[in-house]
N, C-alpha and C positions, 0 to 999 in steps of 0.2 A: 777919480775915474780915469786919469791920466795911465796911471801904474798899468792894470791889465793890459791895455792897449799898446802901451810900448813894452812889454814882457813879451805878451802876443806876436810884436812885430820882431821882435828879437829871435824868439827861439823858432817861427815861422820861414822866417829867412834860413837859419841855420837845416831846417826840413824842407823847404824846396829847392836850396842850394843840392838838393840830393835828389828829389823827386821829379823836378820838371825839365832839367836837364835831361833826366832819362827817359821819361814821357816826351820831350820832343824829338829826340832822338828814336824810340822805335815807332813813332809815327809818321816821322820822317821816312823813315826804311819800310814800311809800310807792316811793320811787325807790332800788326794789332794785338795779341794775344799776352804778347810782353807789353803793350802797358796796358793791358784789361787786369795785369798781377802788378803795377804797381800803384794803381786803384783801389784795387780790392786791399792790396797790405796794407796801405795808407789807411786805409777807412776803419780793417779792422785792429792797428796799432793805435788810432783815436779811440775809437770807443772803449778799448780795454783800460788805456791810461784815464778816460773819465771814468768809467766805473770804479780803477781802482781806486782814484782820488775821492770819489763820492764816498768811497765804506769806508774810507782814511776817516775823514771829518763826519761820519755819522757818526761812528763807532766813538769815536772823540767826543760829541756832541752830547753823549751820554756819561765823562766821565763829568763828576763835581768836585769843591773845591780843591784840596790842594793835589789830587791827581789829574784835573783840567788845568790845573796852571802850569804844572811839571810836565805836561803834555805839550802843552801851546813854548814855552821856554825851551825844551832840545829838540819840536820843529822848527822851533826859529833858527838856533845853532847849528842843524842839517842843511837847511836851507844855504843858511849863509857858508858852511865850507861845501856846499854843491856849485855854489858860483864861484868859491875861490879857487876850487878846480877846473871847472869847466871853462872860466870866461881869463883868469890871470895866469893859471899852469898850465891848463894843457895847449893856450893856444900859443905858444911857443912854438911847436911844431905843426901849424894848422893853418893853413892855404886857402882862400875861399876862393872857390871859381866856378864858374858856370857851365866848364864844359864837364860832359859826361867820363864817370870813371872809367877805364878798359875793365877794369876785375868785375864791374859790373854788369857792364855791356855783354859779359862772354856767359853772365851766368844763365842759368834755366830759368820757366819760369817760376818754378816753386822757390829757386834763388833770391832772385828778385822780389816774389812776393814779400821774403823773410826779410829782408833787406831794407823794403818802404814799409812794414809792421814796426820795425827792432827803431826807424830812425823816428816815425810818427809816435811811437808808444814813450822813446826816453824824452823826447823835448816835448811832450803834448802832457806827459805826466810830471814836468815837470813845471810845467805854466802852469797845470791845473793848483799843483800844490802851493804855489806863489799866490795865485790869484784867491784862494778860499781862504789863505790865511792871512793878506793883509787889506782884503775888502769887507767894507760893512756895509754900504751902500745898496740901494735893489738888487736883488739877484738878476733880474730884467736888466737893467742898467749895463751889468758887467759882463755877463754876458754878452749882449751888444757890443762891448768898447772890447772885448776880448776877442770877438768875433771880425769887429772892423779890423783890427790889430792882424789877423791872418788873412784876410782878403788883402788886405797891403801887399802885405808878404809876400802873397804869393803873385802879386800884380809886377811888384818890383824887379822880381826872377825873372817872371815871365818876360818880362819886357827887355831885362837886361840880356837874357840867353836867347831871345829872338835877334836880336843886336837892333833893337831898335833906339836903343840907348847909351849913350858912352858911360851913362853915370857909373862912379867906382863905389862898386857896392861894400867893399873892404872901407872904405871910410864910412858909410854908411853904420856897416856893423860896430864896427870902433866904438862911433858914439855910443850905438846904444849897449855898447859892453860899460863904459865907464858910465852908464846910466846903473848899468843893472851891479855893479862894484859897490857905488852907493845905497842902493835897496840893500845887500847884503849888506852893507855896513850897519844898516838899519836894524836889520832881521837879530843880528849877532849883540847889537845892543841891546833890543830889546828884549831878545832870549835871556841874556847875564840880567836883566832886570829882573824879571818874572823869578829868576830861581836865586837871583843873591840879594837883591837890593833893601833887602834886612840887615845886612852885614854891614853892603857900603852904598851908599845912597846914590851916590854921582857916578855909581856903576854902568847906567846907561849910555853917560856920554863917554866913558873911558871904557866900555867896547865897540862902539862906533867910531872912535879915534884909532884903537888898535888896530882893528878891523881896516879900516881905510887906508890912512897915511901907508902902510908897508904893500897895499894891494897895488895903490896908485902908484907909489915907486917904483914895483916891479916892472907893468906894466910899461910905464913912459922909458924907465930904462933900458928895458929891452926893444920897445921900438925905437927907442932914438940910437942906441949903437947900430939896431937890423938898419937904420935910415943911413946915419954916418956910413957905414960900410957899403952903401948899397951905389950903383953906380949914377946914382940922382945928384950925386954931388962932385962935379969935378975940382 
């Protein structure tokens, strides 16, 4: 029950680092309008990414043996090179911060709409497909703990872009990147299992070792030169 819950609060964080920044921001300015559209985008970039996630896993739920196993093995191996882009490559270049974009700020509102749809739909369909494919547990359940997981989220922006809080949300997310490195370490083993572990038996734990150890190097190597270099250390 753990997993949803911190996927949830992972990629939650990652969509209100975009959303509530910019919601307080034209409320602030008293430009209602502009966030009655990044409401409404937000809401309808959720429910597209559940629905799409739903016909994913029905439409799957009707495939039998060995195209159900071939199915559940290259979603797992998807899964797992979506994190190792999203969470070890691209954030290289990726800044978390609380204050509102300007390219944002200047857009329309149909801009804007498109903008909290495009950022709710890639991280909310991307939780949904984590979470259906490594829970078994009540559907009730997970839901709940996926649902706690983005009230977090979005409590922790909130709070932190009001400045009610010094907490550094960038360590925050850290963790739960090297949380989420691991799941995919998971996901990629488990995948090479389902579709080779006829070949070679110990398959699983030798894509979860591949998987990880080069993820985790990257990662700490490149923040620890960003660290060394950075003026934190006289």
């Amino acid at each position: 029950m753990l997993a949803p819950f911190l996927i949830c609060l992972r990629e939650g964080i990652e969509i209100f680092l975009v959303i509530i920044p910019l919601a307080i921001y034209f409320n602030k300015n008293k430009m209602y309008e502009m966030s009655k559209s990044v409401y409404q985008g937000g809401a309808v970039g959720a429910i597209l990414a559940t629905i799409l996630g739903s016909i994913i896993f029905s439409q799957a739920a009707l495939l039998e043996g060995s195209a159900g196993e071939l199915f559940d093995g290259i979603l797992g191996i998807i899964l797992a090179v979506l994190v190792l882009y999203s969470v070890v490559l691209l954030r290289k270049n990726k800044s978390l911060t609380t204050t509102p974009d300007q390219r944002f700020i200047s857009l329309s509102k149909k801009g804007v709409f498109i903008v909290a749809a495009i950022t709710f739909f890639r991280e909310f369909l991307e939780s949904v497909l984590f979470i259906l494919t490594s829970s078994t547990d009540s559907p009730l359940l997970v839901s709940g703990s996926a649902l706690l997981g983005l009230v977090c989220a979005a409590l922790i922006v909130y709070v932190v872009a009001k400045g009610f809080s010094k907490l550094n949300i960038n360590v925050v997310f850290y963790i739960l990147n090297l949380f989420l490195v691991g799941l995919g370490a998971y996901y990629f083993g488990d995948g090479l299992k389902v579709l080779f572990s006829t070949y070679v038996p110990q398959i699983f734990i030798i894509g979860i070792l591949l998987y990880a150890i080069p993820s985790y190097f990257l990662m700490l190597k490149n923040d620890l030169k960003r660290y060394l270099n950075s003026n934190k250390i006289k």
